[in-house]
N, C-alpha and C positions, 0 to 999 in steps of 0.2 A: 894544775890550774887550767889546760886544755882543755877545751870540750869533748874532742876528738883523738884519741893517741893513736898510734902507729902510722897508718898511712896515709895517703891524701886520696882522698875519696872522688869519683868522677860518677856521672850519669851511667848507669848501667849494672854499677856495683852492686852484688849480694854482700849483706851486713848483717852479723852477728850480733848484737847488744850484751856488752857485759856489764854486769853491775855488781859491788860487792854488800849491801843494803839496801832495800828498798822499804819507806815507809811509807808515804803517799802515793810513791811514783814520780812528784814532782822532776827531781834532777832527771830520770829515766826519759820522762818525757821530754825534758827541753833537751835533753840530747838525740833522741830520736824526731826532732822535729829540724835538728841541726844537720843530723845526717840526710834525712830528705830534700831541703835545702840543696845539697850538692847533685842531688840528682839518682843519687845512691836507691839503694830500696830495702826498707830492716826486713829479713826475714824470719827474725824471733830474737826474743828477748828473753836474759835469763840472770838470774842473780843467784848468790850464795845464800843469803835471807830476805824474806819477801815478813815485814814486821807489818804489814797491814792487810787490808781488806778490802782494799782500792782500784789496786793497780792493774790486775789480773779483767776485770772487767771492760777497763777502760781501755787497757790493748786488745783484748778480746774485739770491744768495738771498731777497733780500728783495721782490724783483721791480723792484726800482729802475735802471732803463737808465743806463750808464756811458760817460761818454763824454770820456776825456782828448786834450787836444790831443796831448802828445808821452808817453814814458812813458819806464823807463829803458833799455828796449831802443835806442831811439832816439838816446840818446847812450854808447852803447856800456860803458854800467856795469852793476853786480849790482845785484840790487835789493837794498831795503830788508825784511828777512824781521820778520815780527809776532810779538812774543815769543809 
């Protein structure tokens, strides 16, 4: 129920983003706006499946590198569209 696991994060920090699903991006993003908060700084994000079509853009924009293991291209589904 964390937002944040492992360690306590301070201004300076390089952060990793792990995710184990991403459909919108939503939770991804409130957690990368959590870690910035601390002062931290994300320098990529990455999930095991990326179920949409959303999220890759919108870190793209933010200049935060994307990098899902499989996505839904890859299991021959539609994605997930972000209201």
């Amino acid at each position: 129920a964390r937002q944040i696991e492992g360690t306590v994060l301070s201004p300076g920090m390089r952060v990793l983003v792990v995710e184990d699903v991403v459909s919108t991006g939503g939770s991804l993003f409130k957690a990368i706006d959590t870690i910035e908060e601390t002062g931290a700084t994300v320098v990529a994000a990455t999930t095991l499946i990326d179920r949409g079509a959303s999220a890759g853009a919108v870190l793209a924009e933010r200049g935060i590198p994307y990098l899902p293991v499989a996505t839904y291209v890859d299991f021959g589904m539609e994605p997930v569209l972000a209201p």
